[in-house]
N, C-alpha and C positions, 0 to 999 in steps of 0.2 A: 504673745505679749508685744510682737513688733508692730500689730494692728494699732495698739492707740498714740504712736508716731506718725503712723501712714493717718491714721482718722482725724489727727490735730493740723496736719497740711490740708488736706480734704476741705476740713471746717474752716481754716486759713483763707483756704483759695477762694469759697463758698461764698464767704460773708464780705471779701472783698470785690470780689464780682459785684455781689447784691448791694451794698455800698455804694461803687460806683456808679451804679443803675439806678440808684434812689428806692430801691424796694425796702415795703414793708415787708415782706413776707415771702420764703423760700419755701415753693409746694414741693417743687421734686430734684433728686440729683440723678443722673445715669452716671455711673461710674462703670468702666470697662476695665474689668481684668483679664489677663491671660492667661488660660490653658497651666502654663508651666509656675506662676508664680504661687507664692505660699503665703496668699491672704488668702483668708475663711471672713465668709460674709458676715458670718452670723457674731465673729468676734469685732467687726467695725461697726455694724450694726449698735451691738452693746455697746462699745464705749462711745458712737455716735450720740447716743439715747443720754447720755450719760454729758459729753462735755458740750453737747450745741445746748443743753438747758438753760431758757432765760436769753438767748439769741434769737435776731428773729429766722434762724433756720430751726429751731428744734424743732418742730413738729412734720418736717421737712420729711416726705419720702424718698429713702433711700433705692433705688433700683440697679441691680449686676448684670450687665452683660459679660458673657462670658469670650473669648476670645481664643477662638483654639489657635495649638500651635501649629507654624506651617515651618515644613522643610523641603531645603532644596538640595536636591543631589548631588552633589560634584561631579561624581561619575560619569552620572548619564546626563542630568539636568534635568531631569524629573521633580516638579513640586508637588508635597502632600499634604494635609494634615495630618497629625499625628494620633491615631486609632486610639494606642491604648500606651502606657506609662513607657512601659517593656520593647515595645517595640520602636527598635533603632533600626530598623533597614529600609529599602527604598524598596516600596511595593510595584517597583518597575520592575529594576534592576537586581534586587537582595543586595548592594553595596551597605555596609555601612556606613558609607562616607557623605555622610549629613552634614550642612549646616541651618543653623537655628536662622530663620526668617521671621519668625513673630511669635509670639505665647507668652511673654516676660511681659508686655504693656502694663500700664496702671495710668489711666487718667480719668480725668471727668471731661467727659462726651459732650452732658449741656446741664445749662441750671435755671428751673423754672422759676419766675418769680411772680409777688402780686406789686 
């Protein structure tokens, strides 16, 4: 449900861009998310579909990069991405002593227009 919060800034930032630009027409968004964060595409997707109607984004393609997470060692100072959910340790070292470097992002990358 937190998607069609994160999807009404989206369409916010979108339509003020294209605004600005003088555009008729919004062909495509890139929005990058991260690895670690808990937006699901397919729910901003939907309520995309749903609140850009009658704007001139709505027929707009949405497209996800995805953005894995990278961590950095403390330990050792080893940077990874992060394999798989479960695993917290530093594939140098086996420390656990991570910290988060990137996976949490969420923005829009670029916004095509006509």
């Amino acid at each position: 449900m937190h998607e069609l919060p994160i999807t009404q800034s989206l369409l916010d930032i979108t339509l003020r861009h294209a605004n600005a630009a003088g555009a008729t027409r919004v062909t495509q968004i890139r929005v990058k998310i991260g690895q670690l964060s808990s937006v699901v595409d397919d729910s901003v997707q939907f309520y995309w579909n749903i609140i850009a109607k009658d704007t001139c984004a709505q027929d707009a393609e949405l497209v996800f990069d995805r953005i894995p997470a990278v961590f950095h060692c403390a330990a050792c100072g080893h940077s990874a991405a992060l394999q798989k959910a479960e695993d917290y340790r530093c594939p140098e070292c086996g420390s656990p002593d991570l910290v988060l470097d990137g996976g949490e992002e969420l923005y829009i990358e670029s916004i095509e227009v006509e």
